[in-house]
C-alpha positions, 0 to 999 in steps of 0.5 A: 051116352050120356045125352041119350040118358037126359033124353030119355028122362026128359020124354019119360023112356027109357035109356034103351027105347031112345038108343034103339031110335037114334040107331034105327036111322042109321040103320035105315042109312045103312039100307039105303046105301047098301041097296046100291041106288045110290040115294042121298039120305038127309037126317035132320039135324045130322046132315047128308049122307050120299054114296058116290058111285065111283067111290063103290066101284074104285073099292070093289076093283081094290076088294077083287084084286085082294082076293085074287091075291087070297085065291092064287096064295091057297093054290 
């Protein structure tokens, strides 16, 4: 937090303006990855960030069998 704070007096913002741009990238990140095109998306200076596709499907298999598991406890 507080390095958002220096940022944000060093290039005359404020605190929220710098907030709502380091977040928008990782909201851009989210986007991309929930598209399911499975693209590696680079930030400079954070690094890769890469959706493998056999990890998505490994937890939508394990998301199913939970609820199947909710579904045959209501009946």
């Amino acid at each position: 937090m507080q390095l958002s704070r220096e940022i944000a007096q060093e290039l005359g913002a404020t605190h929220s303006e710098v907030y709502n741009i380091v977040e928008s990238q990782f909201t851009y990140v989210k986007k991309v990855m929930e598209h399911g095109a499975f693209e590696t998306v680079r930030l400079p200076y954070l690094g890769k960030f890469t959706v493998n596709a056999k990890r998505v499907q490994l937890l939508n298999d394990r998301l199913a069998v939970i609820q199947r598991g909710k579904f045959q406890d209501n009946t």
